[in-house]
N, C-alpha and C positions, 0 to 999 in steps of 0.2 A: 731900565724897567720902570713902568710906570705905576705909581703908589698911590694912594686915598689921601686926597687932603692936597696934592698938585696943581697949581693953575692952570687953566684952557692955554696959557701962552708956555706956559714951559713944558705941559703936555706936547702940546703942536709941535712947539719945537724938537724936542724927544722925535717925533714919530714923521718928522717932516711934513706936515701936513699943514693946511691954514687953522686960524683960531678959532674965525668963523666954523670951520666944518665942526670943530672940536664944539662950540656952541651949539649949535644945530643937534649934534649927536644928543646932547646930556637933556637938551629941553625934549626933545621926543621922545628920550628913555624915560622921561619922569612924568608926560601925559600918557603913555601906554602903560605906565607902571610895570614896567619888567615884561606888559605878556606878549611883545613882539619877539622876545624868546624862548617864550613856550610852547616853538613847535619846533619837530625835528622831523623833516620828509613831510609835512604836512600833517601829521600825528603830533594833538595837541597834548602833556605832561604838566604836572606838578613837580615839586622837588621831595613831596613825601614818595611820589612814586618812585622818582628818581632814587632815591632813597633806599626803598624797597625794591631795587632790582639790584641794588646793589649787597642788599644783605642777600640774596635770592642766587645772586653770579658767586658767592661766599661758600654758602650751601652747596652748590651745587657743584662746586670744585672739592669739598669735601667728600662727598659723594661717589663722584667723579673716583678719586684716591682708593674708598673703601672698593667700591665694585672692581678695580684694576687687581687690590690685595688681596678681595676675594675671589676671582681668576685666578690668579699666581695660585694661589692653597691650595684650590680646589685641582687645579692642574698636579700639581707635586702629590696629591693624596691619590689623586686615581694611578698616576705613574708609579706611585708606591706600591699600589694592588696588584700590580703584574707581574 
């Protein structure tokens, strides 16, 4: 597993790769500043969004839960009526 604070050479080595590439990678990540990652399918994000979809996918599996339980009820109460 490779960790923070690793050299490009014991990186490389770890992942089979040259040093060089391992150079190449970190100098590009650090004049894009992160945003050659800030697309996913072409659809550009932030990580507040990212973020926010993620409280949102939370929600809405709660949600999700109540409307199934209220199904069930509502199923047992009218079958009660008959």
């Amino acid at each position: 597993m490779v960790k923070k604070g690793n050299s490009n050479q014991s990186v490389a080595a770890e992942l089979g790769i040259s040093e060089q590439l391992i150079y190449n990678w970190r100098r590009q990540f650090k004049r894009c500043g992160g945003n050659q990652f800030s697309t996913i399918q072409g659809v550009k994000f932030h990580q507040e969004d990212s973020d926010e979809v993620q409280v949102l996918k939370r929600q809405l599996a709660v949600l999700k839960e109540e409307n199934a339980f209220s199904k069930k009820a509502a199923a047992y109460f009218a079958s009660d009526q008959e």
